[in-house]
mmCIF file of the N, C-alpha and C atoms, coordinates in Angstrom:
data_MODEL
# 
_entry.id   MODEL 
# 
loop_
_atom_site.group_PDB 
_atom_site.id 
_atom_site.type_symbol 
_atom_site.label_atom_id 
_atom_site.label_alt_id 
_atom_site.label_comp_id 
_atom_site.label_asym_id 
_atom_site.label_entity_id 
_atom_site.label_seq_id 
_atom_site.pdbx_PDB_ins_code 
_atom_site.Cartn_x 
_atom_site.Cartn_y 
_atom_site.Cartn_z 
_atom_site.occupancy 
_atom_site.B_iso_or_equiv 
_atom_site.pdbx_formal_charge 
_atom_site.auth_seq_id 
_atom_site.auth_comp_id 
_atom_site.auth_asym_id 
_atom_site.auth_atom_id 
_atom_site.pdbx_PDB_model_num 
ATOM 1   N N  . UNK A 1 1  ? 101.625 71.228 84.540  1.00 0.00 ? 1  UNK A N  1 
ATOM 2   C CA . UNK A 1 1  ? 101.378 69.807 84.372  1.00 0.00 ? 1  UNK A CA 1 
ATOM 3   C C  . UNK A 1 1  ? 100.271 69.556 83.344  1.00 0.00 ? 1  UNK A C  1 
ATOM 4   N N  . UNK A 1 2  ? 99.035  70.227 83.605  1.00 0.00 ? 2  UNK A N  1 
ATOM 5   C CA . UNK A 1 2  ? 97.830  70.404 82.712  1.00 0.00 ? 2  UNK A CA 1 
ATOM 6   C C  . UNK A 1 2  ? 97.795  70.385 81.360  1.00 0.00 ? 2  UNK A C  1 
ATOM 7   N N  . UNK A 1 3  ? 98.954  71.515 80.613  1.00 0.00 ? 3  UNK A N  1 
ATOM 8   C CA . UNK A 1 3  ? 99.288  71.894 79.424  1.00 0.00 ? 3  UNK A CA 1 
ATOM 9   C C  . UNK A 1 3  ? 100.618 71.577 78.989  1.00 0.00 ? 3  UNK A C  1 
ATOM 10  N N  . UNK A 1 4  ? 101.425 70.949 79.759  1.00 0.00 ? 4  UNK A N  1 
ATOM 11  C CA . UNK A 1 4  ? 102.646 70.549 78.984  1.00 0.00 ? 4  UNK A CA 1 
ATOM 12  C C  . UNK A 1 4  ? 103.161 68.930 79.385  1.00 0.00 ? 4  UNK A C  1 
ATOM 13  N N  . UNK A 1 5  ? 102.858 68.573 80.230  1.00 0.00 ? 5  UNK A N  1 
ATOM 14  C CA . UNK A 1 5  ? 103.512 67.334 80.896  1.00 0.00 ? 5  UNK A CA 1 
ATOM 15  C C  . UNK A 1 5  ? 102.236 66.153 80.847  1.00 0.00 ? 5  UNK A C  1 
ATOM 16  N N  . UNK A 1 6  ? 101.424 66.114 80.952  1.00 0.00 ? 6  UNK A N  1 
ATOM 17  C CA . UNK A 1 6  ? 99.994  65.515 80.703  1.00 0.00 ? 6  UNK A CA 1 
ATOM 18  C C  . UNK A 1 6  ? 100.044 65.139 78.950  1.00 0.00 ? 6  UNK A C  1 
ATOM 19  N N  . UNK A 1 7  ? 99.789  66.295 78.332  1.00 0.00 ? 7  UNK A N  1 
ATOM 20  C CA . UNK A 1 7  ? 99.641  66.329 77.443  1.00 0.00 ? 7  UNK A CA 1 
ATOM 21  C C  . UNK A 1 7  ? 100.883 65.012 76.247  1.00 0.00 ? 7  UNK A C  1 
ATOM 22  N N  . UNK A 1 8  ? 101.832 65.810 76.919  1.00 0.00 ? 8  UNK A N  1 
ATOM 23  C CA . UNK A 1 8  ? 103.527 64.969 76.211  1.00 0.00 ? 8  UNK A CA 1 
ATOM 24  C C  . UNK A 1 8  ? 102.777 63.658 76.536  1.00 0.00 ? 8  UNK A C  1 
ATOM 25  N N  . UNK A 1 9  ? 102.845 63.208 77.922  1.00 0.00 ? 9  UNK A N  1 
ATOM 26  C CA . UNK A 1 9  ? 102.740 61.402 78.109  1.00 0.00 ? 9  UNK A CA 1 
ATOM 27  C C  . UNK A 1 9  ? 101.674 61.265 77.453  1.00 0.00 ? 9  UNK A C  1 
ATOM 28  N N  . UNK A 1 10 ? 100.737 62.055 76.725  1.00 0.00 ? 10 UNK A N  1 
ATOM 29  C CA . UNK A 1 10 ? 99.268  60.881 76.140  1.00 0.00 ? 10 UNK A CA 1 
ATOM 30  C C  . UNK A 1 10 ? 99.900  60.311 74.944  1.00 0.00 ? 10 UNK A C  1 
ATOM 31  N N  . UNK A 1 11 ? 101.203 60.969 74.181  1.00 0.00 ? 11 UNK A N  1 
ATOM 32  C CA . UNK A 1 11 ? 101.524 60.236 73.621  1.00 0.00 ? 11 UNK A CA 1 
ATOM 33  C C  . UNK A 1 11 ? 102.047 58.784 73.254  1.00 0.00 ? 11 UNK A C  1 
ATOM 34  N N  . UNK A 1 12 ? 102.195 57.870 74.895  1.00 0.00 ? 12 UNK A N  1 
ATOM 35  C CA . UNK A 1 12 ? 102.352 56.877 74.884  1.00 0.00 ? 12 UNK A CA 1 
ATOM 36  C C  . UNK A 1 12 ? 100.613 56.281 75.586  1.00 0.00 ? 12 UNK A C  1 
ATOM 37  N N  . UNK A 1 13 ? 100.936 54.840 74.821  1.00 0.00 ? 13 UNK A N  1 
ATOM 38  C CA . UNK A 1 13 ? 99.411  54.140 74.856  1.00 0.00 ? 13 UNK A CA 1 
ATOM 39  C C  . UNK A 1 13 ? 99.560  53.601 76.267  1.00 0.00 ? 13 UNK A C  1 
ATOM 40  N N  . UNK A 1 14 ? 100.594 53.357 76.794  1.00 0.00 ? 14 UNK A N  1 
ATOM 41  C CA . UNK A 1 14 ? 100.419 52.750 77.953  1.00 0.00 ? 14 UNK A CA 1 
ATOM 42  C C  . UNK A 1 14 ? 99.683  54.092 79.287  1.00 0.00 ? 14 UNK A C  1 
ATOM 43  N N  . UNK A 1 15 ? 100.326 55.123 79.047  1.00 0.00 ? 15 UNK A N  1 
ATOM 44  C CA . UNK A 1 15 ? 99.519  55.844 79.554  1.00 0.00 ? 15 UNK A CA 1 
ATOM 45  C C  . UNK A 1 15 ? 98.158  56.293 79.403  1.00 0.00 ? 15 UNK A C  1 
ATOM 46  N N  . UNK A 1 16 ? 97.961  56.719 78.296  1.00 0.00 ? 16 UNK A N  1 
ATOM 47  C CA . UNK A 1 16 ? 96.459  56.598 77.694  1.00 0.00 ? 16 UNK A CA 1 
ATOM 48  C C  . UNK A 1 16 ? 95.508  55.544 78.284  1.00 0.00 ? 16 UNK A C  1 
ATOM 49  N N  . UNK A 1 17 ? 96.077  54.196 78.315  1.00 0.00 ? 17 UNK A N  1 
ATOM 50  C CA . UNK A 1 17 ? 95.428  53.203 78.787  1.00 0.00 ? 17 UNK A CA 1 
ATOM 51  C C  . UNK A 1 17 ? 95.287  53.379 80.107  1.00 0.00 ? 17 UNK A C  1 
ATOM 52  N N  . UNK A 1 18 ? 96.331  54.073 81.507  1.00 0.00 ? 18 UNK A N  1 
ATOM 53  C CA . UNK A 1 18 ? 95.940  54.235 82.137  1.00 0.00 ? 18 UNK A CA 1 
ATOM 54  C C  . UNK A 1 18 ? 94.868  55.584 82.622  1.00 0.00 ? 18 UNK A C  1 
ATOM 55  N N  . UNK A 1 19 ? 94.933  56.534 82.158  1.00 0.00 ? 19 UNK A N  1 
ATOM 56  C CA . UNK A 1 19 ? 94.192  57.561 82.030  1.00 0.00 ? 19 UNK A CA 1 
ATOM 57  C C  . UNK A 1 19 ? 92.861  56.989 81.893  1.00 0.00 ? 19 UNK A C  1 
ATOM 58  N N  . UNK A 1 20 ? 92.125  56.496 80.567  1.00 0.00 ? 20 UNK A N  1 
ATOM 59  C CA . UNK A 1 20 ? 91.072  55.697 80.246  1.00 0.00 ? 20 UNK A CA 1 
ATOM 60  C C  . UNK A 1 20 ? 90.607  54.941 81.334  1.00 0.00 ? 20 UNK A C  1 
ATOM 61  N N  . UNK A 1 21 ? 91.416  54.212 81.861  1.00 0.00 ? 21 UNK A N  1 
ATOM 62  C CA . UNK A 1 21 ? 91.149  53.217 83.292  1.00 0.00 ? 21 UNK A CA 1 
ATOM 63  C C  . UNK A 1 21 ? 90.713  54.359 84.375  1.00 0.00 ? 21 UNK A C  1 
ATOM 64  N N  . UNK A 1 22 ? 91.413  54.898 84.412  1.00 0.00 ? 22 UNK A N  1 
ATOM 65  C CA . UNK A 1 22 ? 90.860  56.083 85.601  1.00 0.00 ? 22 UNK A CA 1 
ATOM 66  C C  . UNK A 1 22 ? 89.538  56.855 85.383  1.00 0.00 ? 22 UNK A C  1 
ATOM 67  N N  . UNK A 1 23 ? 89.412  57.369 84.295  1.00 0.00 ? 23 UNK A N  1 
ATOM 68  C CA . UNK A 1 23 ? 88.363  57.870 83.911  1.00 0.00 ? 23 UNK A CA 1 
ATOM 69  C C  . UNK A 1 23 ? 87.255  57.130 84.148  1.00 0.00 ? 23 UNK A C  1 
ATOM 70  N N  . UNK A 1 24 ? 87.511  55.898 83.580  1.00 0.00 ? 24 UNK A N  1 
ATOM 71  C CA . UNK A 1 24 ? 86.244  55.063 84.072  1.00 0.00 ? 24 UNK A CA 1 
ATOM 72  C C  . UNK A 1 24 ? 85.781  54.906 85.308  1.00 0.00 ? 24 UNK A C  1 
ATOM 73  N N  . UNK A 1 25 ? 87.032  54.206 85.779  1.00 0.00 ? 25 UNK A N  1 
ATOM 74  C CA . UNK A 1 25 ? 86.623  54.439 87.744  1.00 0.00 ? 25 UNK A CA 1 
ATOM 75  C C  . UNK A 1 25 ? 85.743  55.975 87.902  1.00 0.00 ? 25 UNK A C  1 
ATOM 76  N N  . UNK A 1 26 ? 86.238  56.753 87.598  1.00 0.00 ? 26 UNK A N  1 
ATOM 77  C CA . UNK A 1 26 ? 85.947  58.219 88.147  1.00 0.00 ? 26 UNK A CA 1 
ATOM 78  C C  . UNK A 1 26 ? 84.412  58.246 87.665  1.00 0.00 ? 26 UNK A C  1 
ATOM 79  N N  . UNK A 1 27 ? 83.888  57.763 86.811  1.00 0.00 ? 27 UNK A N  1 
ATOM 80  C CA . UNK A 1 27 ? 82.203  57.356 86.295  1.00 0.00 ? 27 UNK A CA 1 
ATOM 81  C C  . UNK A 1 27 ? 81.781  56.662 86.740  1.00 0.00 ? 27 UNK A C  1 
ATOM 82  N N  . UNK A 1 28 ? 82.353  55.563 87.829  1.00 0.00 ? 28 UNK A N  1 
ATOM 83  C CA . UNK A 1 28 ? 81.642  54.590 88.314  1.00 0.00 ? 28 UNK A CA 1 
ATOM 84  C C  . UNK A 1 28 ? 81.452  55.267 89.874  1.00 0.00 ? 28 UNK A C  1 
ATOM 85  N N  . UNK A 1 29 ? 82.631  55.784 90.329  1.00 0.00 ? 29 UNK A N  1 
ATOM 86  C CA . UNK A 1 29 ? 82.246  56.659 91.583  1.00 0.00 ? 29 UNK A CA 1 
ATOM 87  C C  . UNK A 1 29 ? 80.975  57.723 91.651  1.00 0.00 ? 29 UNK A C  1 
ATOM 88  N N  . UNK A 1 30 ? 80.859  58.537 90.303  1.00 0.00 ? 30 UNK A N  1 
ATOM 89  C CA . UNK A 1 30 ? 80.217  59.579 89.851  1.00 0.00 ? 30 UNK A CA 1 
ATOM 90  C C  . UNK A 1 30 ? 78.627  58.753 90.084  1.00 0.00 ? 30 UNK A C  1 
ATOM 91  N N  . UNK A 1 31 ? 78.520  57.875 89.420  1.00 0.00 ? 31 UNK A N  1 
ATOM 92  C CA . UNK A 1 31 ? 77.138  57.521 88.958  1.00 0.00 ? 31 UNK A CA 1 
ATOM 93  C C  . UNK A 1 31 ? 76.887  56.832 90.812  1.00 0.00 ? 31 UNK A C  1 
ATOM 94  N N  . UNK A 1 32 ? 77.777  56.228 91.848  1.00 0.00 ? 32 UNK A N  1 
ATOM 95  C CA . UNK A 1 32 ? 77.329  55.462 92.388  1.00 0.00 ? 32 UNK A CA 1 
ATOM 96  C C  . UNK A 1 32 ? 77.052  56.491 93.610  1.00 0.00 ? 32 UNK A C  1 
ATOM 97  N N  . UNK A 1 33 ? 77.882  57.707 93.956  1.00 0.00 ? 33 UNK A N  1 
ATOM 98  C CA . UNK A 1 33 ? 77.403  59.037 94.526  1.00 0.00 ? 33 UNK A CA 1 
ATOM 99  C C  . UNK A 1 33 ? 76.200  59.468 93.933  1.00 0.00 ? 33 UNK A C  1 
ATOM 100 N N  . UNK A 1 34 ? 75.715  59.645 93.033  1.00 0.00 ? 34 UNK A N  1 
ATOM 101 C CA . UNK A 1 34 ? 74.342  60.128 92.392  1.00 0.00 ? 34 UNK A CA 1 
ATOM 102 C C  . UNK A 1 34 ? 73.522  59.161 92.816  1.00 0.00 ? 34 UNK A C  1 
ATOM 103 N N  . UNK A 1 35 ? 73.562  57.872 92.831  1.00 0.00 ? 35 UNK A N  1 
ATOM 104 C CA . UNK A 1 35 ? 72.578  57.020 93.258  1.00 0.00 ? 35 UNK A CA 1 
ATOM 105 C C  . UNK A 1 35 ? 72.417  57.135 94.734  1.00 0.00 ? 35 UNK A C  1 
ATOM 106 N N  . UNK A 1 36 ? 73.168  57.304 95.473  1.00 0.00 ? 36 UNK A N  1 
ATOM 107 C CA . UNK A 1 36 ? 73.062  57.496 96.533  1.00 0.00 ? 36 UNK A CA 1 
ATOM 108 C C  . UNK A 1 36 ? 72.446  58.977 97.175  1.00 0.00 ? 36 UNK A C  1 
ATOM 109 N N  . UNK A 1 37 ? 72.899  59.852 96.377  1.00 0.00 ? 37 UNK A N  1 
ATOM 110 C CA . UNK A 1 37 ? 72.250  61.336 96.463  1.00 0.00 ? 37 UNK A CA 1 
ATOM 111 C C  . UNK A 1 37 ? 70.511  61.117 96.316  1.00 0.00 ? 37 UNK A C  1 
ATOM 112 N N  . UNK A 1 38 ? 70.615  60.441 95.465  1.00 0.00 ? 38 UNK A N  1 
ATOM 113 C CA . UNK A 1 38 ? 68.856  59.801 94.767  1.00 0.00 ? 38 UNK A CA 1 
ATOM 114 C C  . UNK A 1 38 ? 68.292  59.504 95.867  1.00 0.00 ? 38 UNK A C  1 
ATOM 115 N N  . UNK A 1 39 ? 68.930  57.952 96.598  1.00 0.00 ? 39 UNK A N  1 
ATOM 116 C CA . UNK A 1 39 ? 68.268  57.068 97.371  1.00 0.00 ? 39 UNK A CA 1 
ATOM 117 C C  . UNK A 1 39 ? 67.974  58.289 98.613  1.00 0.00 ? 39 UNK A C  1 
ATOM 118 N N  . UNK A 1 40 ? 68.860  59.015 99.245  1.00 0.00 ? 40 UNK A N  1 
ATOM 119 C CA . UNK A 1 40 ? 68.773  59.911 100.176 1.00 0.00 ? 40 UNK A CA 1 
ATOM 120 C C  . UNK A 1 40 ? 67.626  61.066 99.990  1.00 0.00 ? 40 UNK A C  1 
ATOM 121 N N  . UNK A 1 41 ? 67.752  61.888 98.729  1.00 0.00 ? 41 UNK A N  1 
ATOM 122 C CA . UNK A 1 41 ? 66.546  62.555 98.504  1.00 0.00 ? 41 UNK A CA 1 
ATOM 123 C C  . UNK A 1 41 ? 65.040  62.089 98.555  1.00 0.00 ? 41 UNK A C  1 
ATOM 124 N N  . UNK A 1 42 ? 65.196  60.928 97.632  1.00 0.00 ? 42 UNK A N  1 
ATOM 125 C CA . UNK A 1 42 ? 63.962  60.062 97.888  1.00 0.00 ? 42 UNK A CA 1 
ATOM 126 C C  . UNK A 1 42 ? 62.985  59.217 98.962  1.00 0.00 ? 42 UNK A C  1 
ATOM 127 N N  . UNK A 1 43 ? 64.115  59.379 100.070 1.00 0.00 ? 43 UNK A N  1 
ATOM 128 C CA . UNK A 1 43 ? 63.511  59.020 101.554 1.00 0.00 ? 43 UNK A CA 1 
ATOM 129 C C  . UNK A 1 43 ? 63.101  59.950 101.919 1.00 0.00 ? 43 UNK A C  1 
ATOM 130 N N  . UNK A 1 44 ? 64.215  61.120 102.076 1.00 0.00 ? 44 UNK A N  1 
ATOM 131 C CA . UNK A 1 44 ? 63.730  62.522 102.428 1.00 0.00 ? 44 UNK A CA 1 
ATOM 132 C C  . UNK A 1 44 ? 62.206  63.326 101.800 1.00 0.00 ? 44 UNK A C  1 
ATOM 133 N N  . UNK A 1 45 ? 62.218  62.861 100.538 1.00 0.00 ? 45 UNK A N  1 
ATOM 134 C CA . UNK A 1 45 ? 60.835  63.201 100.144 1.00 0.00 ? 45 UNK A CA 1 
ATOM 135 C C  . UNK A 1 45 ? 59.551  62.367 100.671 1.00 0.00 ? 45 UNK A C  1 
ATOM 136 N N  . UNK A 1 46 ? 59.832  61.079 100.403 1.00 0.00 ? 46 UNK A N  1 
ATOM 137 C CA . UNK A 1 46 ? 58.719  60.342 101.607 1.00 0.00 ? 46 UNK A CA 1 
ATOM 138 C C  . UNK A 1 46 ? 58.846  60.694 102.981 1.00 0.00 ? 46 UNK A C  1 
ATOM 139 N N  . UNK A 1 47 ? 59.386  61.389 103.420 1.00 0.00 ? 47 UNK A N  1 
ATOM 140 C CA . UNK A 1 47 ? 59.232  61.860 104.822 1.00 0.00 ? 47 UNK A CA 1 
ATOM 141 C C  . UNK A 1 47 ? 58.622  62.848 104.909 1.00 0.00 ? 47 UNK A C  1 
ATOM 142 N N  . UNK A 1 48 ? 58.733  63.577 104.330 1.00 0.00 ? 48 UNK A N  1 
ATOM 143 C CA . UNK A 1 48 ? 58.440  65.087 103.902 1.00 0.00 ? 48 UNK A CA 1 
ATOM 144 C C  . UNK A 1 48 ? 56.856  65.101 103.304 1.00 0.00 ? 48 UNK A C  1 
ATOM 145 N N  . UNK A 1 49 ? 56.638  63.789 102.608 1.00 0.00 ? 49 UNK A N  1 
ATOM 146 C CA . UNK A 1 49 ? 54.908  63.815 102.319 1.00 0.00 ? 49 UNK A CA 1 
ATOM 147 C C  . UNK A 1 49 ? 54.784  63.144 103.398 1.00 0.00 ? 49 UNK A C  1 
ATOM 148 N N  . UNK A 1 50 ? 54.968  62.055 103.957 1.00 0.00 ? 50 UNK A N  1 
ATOM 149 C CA . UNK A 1 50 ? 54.362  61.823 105.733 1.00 0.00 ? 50 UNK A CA 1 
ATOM 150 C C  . UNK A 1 50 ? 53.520  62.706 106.665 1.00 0.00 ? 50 UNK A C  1 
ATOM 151 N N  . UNK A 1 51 ? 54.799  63.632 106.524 1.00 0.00 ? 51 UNK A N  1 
ATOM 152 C CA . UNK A 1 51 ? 54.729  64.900 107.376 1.00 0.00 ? 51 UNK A CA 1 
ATOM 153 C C  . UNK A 1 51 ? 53.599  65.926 107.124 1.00 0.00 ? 51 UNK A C  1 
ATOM 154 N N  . UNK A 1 52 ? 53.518  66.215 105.986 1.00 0.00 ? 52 UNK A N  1 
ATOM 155 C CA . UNK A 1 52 ? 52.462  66.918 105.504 1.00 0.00 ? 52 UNK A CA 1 
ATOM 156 C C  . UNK A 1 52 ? 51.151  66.460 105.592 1.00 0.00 ? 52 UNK A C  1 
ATOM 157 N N  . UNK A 1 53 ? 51.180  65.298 105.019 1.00 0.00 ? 53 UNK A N  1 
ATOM 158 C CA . UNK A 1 53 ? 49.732  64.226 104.843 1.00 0.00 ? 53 UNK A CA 1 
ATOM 159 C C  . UNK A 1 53 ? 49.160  64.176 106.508 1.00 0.00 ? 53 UNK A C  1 
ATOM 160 N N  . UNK A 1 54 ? 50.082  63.803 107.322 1.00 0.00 ? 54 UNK A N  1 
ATOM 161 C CA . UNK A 1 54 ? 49.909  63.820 108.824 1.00 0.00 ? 54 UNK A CA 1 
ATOM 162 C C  . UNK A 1 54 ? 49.408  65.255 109.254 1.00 0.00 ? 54 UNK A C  1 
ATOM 163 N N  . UNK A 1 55 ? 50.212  66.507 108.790 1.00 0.00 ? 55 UNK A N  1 
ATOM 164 C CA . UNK A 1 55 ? 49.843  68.071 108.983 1.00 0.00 ? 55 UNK A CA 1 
ATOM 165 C C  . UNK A 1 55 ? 48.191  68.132 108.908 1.00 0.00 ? 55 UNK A C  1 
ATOM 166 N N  . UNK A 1 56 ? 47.886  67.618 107.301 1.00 0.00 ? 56 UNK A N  1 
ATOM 167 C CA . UNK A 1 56 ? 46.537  68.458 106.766 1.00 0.00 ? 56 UNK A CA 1 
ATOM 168 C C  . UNK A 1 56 ? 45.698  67.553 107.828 1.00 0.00 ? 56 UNK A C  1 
ATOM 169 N N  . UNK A 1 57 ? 46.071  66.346 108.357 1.00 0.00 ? 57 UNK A N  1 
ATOM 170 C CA . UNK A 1 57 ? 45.077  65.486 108.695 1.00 0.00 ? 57 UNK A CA 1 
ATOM 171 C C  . UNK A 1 57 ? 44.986  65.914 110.000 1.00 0.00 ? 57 UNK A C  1 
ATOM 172 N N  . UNK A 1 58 ? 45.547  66.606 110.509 1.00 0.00 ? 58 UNK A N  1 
ATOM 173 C CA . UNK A 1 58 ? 45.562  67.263 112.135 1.00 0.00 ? 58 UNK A CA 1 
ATOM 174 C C  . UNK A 1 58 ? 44.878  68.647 112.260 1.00 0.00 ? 58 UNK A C  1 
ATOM 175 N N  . UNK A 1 59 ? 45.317  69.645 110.960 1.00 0.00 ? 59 UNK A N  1 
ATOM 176 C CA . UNK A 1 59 ? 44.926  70.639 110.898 1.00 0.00 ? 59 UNK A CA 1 
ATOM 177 C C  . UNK A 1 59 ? 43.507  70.246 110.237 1.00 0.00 ? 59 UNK A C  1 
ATOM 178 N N  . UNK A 1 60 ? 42.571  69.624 110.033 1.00 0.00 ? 60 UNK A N  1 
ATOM 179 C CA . UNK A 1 60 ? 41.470  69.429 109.554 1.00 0.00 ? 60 UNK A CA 1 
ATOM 180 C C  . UNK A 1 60 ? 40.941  69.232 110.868 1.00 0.00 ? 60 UNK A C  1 
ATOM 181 N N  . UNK A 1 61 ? 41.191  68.206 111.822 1.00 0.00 ? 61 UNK A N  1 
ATOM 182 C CA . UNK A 1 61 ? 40.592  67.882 112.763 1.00 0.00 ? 61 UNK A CA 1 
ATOM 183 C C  . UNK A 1 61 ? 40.726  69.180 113.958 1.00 0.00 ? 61 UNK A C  1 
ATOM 184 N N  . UNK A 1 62 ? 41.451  69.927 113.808 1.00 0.00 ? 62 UNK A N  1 
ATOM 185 C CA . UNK A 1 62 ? 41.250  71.750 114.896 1.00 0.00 ? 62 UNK A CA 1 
ATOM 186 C C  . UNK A 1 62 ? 40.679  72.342 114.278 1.00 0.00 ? 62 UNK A C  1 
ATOM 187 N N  . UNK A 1 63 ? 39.978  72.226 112.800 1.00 0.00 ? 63 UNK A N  1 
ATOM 188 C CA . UNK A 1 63 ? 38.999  73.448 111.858 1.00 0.00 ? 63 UNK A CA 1 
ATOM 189 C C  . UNK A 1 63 ? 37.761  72.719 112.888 1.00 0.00 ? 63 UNK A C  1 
# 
């Protein structure tokens, strides 16, 4: 399909046009999973300095 059947239909624009359409979707999914990967890491990292900041401030007070 990859190398022979794909290839044949790009020769019509109506397909092309749909291909193009897809592609795009497929960048708008892409970028809106990454933002979300972001928003998730980025909580996770404020939790993660919480945690620590809370650590040193406990382990200071048992020295």
């Amino acid at each position: 399909m990859w190398s022979e059947e794909l290839p044949g239909l790009m020769r019509k624009q109506s397909y092309r046009d749909q291909i193009t359409a897809h592609c795009a979707e497929l960048v708008y999914r892409s970028d809106a999973i990454g933002a979300d990967i972001q928003n998730l890491v980025g909580l996770k990292l404020e939790e993660q300095t919480a945690a620590d900041e809370l650590l040193i401030q406990l382990t200071a007070l048992l020295d």
